[in-house]
C-alpha positions in Angstrom: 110.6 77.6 91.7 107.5 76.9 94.2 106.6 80.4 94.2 106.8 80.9 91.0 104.4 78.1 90.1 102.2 79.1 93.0 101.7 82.3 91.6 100.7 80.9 88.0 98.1 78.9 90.5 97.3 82.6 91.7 96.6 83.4 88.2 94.8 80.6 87.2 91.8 80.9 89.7 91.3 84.4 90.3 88.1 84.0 88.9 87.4 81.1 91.3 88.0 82.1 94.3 91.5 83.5 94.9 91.6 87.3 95.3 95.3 87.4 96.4 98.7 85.9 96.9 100.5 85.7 100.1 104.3 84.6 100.5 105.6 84.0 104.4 108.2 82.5 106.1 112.0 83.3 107.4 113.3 87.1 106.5 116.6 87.1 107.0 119.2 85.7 104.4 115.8 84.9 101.8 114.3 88.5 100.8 111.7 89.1 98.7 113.3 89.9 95.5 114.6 86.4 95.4 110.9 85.7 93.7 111.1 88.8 92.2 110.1 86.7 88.9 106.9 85.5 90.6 105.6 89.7 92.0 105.9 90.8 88.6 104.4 88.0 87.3 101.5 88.5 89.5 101.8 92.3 88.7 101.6 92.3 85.1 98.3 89.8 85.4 96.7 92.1 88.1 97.0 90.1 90.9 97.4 91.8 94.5 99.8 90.5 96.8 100.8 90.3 100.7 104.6 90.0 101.4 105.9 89.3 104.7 108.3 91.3 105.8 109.9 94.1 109.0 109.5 91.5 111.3 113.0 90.0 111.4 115.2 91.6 108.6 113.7 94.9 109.7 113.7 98.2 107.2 115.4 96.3 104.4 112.8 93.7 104.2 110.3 96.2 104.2 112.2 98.9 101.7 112.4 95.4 99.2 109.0 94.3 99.0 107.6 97.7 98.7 109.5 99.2 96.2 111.4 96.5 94.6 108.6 93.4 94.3 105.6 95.9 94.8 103.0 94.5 97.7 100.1 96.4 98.6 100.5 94.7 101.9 103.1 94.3 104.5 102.8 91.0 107.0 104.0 92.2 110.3 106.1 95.2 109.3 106.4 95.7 113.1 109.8 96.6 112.6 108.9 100.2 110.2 109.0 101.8 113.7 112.9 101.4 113.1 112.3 104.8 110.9 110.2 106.6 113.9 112.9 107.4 116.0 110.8 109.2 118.4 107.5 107.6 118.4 106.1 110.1 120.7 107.0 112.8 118.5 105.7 111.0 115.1 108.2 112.1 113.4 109.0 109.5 110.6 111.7 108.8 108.3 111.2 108.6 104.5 110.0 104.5 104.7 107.6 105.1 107.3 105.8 108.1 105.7 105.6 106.1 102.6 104.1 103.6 104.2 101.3 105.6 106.4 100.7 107.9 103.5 100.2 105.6 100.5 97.8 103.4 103.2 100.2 100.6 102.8 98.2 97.8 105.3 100.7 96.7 108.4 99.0 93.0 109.1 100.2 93.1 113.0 100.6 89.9 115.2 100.8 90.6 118.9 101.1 87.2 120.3 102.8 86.2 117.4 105.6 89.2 117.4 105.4 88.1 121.1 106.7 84.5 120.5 109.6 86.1 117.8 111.0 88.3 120.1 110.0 91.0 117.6 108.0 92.6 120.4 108.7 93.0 124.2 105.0 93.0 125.5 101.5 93.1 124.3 101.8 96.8 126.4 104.7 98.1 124.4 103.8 96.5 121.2 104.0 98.9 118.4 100.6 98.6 117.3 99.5 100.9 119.3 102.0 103.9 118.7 101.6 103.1 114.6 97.6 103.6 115.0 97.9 106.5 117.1 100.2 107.7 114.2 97.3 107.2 111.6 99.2 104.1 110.3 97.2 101.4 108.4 97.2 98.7 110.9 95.5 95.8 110.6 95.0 92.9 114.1 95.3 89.6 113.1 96.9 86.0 114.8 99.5 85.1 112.3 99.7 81.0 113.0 96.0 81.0 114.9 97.0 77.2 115.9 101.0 77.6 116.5 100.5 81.0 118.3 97.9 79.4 120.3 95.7 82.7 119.6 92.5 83.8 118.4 90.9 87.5 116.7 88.9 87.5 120.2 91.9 86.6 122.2 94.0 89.3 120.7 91.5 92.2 120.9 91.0 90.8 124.7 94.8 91.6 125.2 94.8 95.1 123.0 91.9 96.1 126.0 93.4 94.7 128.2 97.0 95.7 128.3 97.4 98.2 126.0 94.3 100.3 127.0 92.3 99.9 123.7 89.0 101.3 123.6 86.1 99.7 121.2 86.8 102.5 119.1 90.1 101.3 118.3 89.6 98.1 117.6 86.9 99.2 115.2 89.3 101.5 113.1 91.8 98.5 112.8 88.9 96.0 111.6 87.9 99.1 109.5 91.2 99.2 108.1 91.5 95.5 107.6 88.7 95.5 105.4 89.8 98.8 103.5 93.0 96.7 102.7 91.3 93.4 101.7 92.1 91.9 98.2 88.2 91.5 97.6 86.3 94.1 95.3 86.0 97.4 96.4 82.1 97.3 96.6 82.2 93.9 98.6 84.4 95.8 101.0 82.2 98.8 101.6 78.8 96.4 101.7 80.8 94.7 104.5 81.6 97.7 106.6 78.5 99.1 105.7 76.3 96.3 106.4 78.5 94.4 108.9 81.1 95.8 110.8 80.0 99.4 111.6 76.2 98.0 112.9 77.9 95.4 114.7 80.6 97.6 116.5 78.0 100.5 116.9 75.7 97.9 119.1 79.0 97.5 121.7 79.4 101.2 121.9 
């Protein structure tokens, strides 16, 4: 099992470099749990981890490697809105409040989620609607290469076609950093130090 002995890798180096684990690739017909071994391997040996999932299986995916394999993270996730069934209401199903209320970090892909089909438009993407809902959402490119995408590029298209402000794309580099597997005083010295200063000279 490669992700089994990737994880034991995980474990190895924590202490040289690796803060997390991270498993990707096709959802549907290969779910989480199918390395269930490997999460509570990394579990037991205090090892956050990232799964990806709610892009293409949907809630299932996301319900799995949540409460079965335990991730603190969700890549993509795009699809909890599947549990909002009136986003302009906010009212959410049991999943989704989970999710928004525990913090659970939504890594979303714009271009990305474009290129899947898992979104319709950069406009319509459910970024927008899940931040407005004080959901945990992080911006990121996914593939930078294969999407063809970069951080700037997809904060230009936020602003651009969804009407973000530099306000919002501060809270979701806020929340990014909030989420990240590094310490907990390395995150504050960077938001602190970094990331507020930098985004309070654009304002």
């Amino acid at each position: 099992d490669r992700v089994r002995e990737a994880a034991d890798l995980a474990v190895a180096f924590r202490d040289a470099g690796v803060v997390g684990f991270d498993i990707a690739g096709a959802e549907d017909g290969f779910p989480p749990a199918d390395h269930l071994d490997a999460f509570e391997h990394l579990r037991r040996e205090n090892v956050p981890f990232t799964i990806h999932a709610g892009e293409a299986h949907g809630l299932p995916s996301i319900h799995q490697a949540l409460q079965v394999c335990g991730a603190q993270r969700i890549g993509h996730g795009v699809r909890i809105t599947d549990d909002i069934p009136d986003l302009a209401a906010g009212k959410l199903g049991r999943l989704a409040a989970w999710v928004r209320d525990r913090r659970i970090a939504l890594e979303m892909c714009p271009t990305s989620n474009l290129q899947t089909g898992a979104a319709t438009s950069i406009a319509e993407h459910p970024i927008t609607a899940l931040k407005d809902l004080g959901f945990r959402v992080t911006l990121n490119t996914d593939n930078r290469l294969v999407s063809g995408t970069t951080m700037t590029r997809e904060m230009s298209l936020l602003v651009e076609q969804a009407g973000w402000s530099v306000e919002d794309l501060r809270t979701v580099t806020v929340n990014a950093l909030k989420s990240a597997f590094v310490p907990f005083d390395e995150r504050n010295a960077l938001i602190e130090d970094v990331v507020l200063p930098a985004y309070a000279s654009a304002l």
